[in-house]
C-alpha positions as semicolon CSV with decimal commas, in nm:
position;residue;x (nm);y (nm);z (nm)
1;X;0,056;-9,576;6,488
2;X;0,047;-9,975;6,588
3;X;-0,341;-9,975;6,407
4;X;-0,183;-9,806;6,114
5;X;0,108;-10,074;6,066
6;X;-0,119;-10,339;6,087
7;X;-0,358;-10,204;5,865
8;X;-0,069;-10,133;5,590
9;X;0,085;-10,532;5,668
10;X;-0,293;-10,646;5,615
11;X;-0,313;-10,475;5,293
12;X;0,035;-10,629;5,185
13;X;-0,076;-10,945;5,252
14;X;-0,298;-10,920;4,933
15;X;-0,186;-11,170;4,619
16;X;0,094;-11,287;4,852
17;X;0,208;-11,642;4,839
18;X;0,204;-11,785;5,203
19;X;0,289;-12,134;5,138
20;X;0,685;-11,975;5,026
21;X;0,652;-11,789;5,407
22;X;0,510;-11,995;5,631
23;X;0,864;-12,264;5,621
24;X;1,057;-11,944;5,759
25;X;0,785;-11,931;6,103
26;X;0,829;-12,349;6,131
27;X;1,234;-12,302;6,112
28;X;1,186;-12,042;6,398
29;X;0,945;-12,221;6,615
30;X;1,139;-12,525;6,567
31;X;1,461;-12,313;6,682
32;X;1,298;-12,186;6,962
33;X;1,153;-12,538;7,102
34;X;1,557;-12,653;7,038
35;X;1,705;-12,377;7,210
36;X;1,511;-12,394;7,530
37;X;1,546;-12,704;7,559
38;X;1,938;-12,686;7,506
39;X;2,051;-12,392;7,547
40;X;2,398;-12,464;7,384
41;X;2,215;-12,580;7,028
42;X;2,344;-12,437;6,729
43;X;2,131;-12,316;6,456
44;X;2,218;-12,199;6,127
45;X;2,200;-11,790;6,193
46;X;2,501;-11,860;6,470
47;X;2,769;-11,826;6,181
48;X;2,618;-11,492;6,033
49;X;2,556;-11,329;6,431
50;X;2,938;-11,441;6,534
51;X;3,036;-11,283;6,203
52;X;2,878;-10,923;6,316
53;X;3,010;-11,030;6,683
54;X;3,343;-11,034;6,545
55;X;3,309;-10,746;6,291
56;X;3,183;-10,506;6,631
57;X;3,504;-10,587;6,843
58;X;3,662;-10,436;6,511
59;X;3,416;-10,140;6,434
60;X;3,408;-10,021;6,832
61;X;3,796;-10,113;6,909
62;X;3,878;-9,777;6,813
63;X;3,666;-9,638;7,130
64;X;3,864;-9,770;7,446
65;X;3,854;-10,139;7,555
66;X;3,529;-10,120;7,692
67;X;3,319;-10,060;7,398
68;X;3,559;-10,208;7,216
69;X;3,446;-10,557;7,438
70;X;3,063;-10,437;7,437
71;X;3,090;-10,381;7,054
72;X;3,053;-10,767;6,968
73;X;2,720;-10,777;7,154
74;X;2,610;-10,418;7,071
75;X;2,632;-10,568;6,652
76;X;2,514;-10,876;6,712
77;X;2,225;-10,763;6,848
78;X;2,134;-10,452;6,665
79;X;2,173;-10,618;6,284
80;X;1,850;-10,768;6,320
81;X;1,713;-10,426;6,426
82;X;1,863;-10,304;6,146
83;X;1,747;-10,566;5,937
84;X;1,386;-10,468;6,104
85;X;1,413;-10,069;6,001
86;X;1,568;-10,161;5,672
87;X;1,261;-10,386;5,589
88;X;1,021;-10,180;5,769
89;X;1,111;-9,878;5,480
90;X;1,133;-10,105;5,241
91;X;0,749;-10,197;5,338
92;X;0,817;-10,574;5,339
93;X;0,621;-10,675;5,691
94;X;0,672;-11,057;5,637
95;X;1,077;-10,986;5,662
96;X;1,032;-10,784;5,962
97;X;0,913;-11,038;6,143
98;X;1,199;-11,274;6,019
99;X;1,386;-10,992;6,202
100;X;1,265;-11,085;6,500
101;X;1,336;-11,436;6,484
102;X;1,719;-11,354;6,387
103;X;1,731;-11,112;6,686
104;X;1,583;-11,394;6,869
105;X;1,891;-11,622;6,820
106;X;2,124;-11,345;6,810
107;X;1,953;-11,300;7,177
108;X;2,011;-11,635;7,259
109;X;2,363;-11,658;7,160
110;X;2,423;-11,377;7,402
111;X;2,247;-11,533;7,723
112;X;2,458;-11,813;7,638
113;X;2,794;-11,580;7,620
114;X;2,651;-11,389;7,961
115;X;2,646;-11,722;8,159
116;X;3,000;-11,865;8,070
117;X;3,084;-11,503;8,234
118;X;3,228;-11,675;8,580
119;X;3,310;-11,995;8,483
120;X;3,487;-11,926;8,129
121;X;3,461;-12,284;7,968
122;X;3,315;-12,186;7,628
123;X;3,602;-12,194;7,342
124;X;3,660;-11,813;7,260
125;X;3,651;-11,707;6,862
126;X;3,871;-11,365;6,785
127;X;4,019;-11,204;6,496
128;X;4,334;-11,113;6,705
129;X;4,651;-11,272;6,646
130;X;4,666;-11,259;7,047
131;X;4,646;-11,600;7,215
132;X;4,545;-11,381;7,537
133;X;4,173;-11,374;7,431
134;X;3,931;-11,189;7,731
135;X;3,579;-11,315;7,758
136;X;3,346;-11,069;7,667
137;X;3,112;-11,108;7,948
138;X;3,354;-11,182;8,169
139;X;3,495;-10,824;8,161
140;X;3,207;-10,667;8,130
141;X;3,009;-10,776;8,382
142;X;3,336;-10,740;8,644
143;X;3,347;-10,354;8,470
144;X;2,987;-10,329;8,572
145;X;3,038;-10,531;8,958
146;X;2,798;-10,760;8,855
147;X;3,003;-11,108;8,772
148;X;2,834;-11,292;9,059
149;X;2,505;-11,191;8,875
150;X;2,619;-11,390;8,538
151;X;2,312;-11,610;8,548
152;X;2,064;-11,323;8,563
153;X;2,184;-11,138;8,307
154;X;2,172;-11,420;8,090
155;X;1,823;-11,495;8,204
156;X;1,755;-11,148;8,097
157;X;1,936;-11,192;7,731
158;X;1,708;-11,504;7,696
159;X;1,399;-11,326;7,827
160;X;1,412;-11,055;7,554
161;X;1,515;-11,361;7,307
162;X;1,169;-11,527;7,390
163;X;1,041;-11,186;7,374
164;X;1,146;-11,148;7,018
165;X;1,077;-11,461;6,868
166;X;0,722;-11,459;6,986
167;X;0,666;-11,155;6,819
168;X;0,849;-11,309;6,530
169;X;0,594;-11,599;6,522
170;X;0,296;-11,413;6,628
171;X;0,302;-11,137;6,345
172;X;0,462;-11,365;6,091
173;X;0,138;-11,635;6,162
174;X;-0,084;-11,347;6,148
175;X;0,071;-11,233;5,822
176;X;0,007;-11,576;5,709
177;X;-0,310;-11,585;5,817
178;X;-0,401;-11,277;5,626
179;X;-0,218;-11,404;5,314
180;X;-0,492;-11,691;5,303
181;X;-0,763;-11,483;5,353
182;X;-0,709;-11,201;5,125
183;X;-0,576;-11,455;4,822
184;X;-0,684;-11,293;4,481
């Protein structure tokens, strides 16, 4: 299945124009140096995964407070996997692997989130008229008995976010890569 995809993605990468691509991987790459090196920088794609952060308190409030409190983190970070599927159908490899860079800092914005858990200084965003606002990953993790663990779940969160964007950066090079070689 894997030697099929890549054979298809090699095949796309006939006639394409890498030169409009390969700005997209440098963004990322740049992102990722940024981020691990602060782990509170803001990048553009914060706006857009707060937005489906927000949007998932809403969509899973209707299921009890729990997954109404997991439901920012459970849209923030499947988007980009939509994104992924919706691109994967649509047979466009080069924007699947932009999908893994935006899951990336989705990723990243979570480990962040995850670490305040305990100590609660981060300035809390809501759509609630309520100026009692709960901490995500504060509750959570106290649902789960794991607040004293805040730090390795966030190490965890940013794991998987490294995870991502080097897949985002290796396919999207070797995309690139093929996109010079097979040039019509």
């Amino acid at each position: 299945m894997i030697k099929r995809f890549l054979e298809e993605a090699a095949e796309w990468c006939r006639g394409r124009n890498w030169l409009l691509r390969a700005p997209f991987l440098l963004w990322f790459a740049y992102t990722l140096i940024k981020t691990l090196k602060d782990p509170s920088a803001c990048n553009p794609l914060w706006s857009l995964n707060l937005v489906f952060h927000e949007a998932g308190h809403l969509l899973f409030s209707y299921c009890g407070r729990f997954l109404g409190m997991l439901g920012g983190t459970l849209l923030e970070g499947l988007m980009p996997i939509f994104g992924a599927y919706y691109f994967y159908r649509k047979r466009d490899f080069f924007s699947i692997a932009l999908c893994f860079g935006w899951l990336s800092t989705a990723l990243f914005s979570i480990a962040r989130y995850a670490a305040d858990a305990r100590a609660t200084a981060l300035p809390l965003v809501s759509m609630s008229w309520d100026s009692d606002v709960t901490h995500d990953w504060n509750y959570l993790l106290h649902q789960w008995g794991l607040l004293q663990h805040d730090q390795a779940v966030a190490f965890l969160f940013r794991s998987l976010a490294v995870g991502a964007m080097l897949i985002c950066l290796s396919f999207g090079f070797w995309l690139v890569f093929r996109m010079i070689m097979k040039r019509d």
